[in-house]
C-alpha positions in Angstrom: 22.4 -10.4 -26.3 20.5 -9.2 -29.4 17.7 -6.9 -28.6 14.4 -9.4 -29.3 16.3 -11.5 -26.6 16.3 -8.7 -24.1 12.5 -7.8 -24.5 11.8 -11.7 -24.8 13.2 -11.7 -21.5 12.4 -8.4 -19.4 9.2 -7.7 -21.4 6.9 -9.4 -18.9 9.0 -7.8 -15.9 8.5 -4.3 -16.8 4.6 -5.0 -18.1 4.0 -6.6 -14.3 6.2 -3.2 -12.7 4.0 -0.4 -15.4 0.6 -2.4 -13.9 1.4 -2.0 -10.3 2.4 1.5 -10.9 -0.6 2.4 -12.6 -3.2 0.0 -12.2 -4.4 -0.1 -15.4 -3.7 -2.9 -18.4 -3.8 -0.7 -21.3 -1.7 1.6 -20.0 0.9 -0.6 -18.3 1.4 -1.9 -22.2 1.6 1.8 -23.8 4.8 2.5 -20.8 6.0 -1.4 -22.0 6.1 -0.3 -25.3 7.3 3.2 -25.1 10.3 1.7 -22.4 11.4 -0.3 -25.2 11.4 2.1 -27.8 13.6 4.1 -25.4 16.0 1.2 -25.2 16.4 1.0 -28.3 16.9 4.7 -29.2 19.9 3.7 -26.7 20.8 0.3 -27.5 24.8 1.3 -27.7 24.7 2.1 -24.1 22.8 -1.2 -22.8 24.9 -3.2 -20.5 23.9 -6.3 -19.0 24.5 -6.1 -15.4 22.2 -2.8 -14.7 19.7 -3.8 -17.8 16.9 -4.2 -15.8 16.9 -1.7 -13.7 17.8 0.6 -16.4 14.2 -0.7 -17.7 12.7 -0.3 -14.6 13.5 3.7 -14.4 12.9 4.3 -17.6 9.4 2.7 -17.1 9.1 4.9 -13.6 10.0 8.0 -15.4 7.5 7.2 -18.6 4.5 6.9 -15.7 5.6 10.0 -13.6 5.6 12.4 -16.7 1.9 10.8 -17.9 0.9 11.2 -14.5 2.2 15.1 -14.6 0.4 15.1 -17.9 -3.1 13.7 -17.4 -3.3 13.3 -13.2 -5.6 10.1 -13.9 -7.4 8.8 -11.3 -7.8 5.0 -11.6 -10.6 3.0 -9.8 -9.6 0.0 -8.0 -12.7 -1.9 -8.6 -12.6 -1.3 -12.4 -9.5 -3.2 -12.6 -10.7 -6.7 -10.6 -10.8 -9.4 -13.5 -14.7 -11.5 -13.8 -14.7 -14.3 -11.0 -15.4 -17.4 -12.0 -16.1 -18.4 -8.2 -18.7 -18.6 -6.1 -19.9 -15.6 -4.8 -18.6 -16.0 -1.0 -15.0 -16.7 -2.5 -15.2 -14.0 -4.7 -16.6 -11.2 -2.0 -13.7 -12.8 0.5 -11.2 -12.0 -2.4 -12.6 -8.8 -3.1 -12.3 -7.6 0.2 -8.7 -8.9 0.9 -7.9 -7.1 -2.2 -9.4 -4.1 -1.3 -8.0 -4.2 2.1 -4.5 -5.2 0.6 -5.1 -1.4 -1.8 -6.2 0.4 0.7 -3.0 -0.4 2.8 -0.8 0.5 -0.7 -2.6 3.3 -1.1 -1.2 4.7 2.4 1.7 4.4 1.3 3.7 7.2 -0.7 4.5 6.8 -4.6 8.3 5.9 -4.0 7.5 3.8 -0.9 4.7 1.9 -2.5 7.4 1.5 -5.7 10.3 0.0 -3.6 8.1 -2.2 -2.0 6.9 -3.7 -5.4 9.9 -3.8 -6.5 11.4 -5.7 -3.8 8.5 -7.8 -3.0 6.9 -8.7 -6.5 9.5 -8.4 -8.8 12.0 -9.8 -6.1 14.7 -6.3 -7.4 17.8 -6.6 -5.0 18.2 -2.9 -2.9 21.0 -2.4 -5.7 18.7 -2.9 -8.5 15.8 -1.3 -6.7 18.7 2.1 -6.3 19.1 2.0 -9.6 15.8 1.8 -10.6 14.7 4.5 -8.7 17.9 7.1 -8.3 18.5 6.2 -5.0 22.0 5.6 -2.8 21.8 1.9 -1.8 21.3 2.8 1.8 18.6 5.0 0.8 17.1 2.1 -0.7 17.2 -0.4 1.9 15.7 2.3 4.3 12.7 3.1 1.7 11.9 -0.5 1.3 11.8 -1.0 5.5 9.8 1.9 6.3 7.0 1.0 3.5 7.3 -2.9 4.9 6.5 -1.4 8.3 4.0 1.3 7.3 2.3 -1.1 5.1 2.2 -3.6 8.0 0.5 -0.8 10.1 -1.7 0.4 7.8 -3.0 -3.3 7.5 -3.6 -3.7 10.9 -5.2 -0.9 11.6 -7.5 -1.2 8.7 -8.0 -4.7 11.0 -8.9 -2.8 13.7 -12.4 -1.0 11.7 
C-alpha cells in the first residue's frame, strides 16, 4: 500500500480522533497533518496490521505536547455548527449535547480517549492498547470504567 492510499484511507479516521481530542476543527487538521508528516518521516517502519493505531498515538502524542505547550482552553459552545432547525429542536439538541460534554468532561483524559476510541472509531482493546501504550487488559479495564463513569455521570446530571 503506497502512502496516498494509506492517508486516502485513515485520513478521515485520525481527523474524527484529533476533533474529539481537542474539540476544535482547525486544530484537529494541523495534528492530521502533522501525524502524517510523521508517518512519512517513518514510512520504512509502517506495517499494515498496527497502521492505525500507530496513527492514532502519534496523533495522541501530537495533542498531549500542544496541550503541554499552549494549555488551551476550548469552549464547547463555540464549536456547535449553525442549526438549520427550528428553534425547539435545536435548544433539545443543544442541551443533549451539552449534557452528553458535560458527562465527557468528568471523565479523565485517557478515559474519555479509550472510550472514543472504542465507541466512535469502533478501535478493538488491541488497537485501542496500542494506540494508547497500554497492556491489553489495561485497556479493556480503562474503556469499562469510563463506560460506567460516563453512565453515572449522565445520570446524575439527570438527577439536577
Amino acid at each position: 500500500m503506497d502512502f496516498h492510499q494509506v492517508y486516502d484511507r485513515y485520513a478521515p479516521a485520525v481527523q474524527r480522533f484529533a476533533f474529539w481530542l481537542c474539540g476544535d476543527v482547525h486544530l484537529a487538521q494541523d495534528l492530521t497533518s502533522e501525524t502524517f508528516v510523521r508517518a512519512w518521516l517513518r514510512i520504512d517502519t509502517l506495517r499494515q496490521p498496527t497502521l492505525r493505531s500507530y496513527l492514532f498515538a502519534i496523533t495522541r502524542n501530537l495533542y498531549l505536547e500542544d496541550r503541554r505547550k499552549h494549555r488551551r482552553q476550548v469552549e464547547l459552545a463555540e464549536n456547535l455548527p449553525a442549526s438549520l432547525v427550528s428553534p425547539l429542536v435545536a435548544l433539545e439538541q443543544a442541551e443533549q449535547f451539552a449534557s452528553a460534554g458535560q458527562a465527557l468532561s468528568q471523565l479523565g483524559q485517557r478515559e474519555r480517549t479509550a472510550l472514543l476510541l472504542r465507541a466512535v472509531e469502533q478501535m478493538s482493546y488491541a488497537e485501542i492498547a496500542a494506540a494508547l501504550g497500554l497492556s491489553l487488559s489495561t485497556a479493556k479495564v480503562v474503556v469499562h470504567r469510563a463506560r460506567l463513569k460516563l453512565l453515572l455521570a449522565r445520570q446524575q446530571l439527570e438527577e439536577k
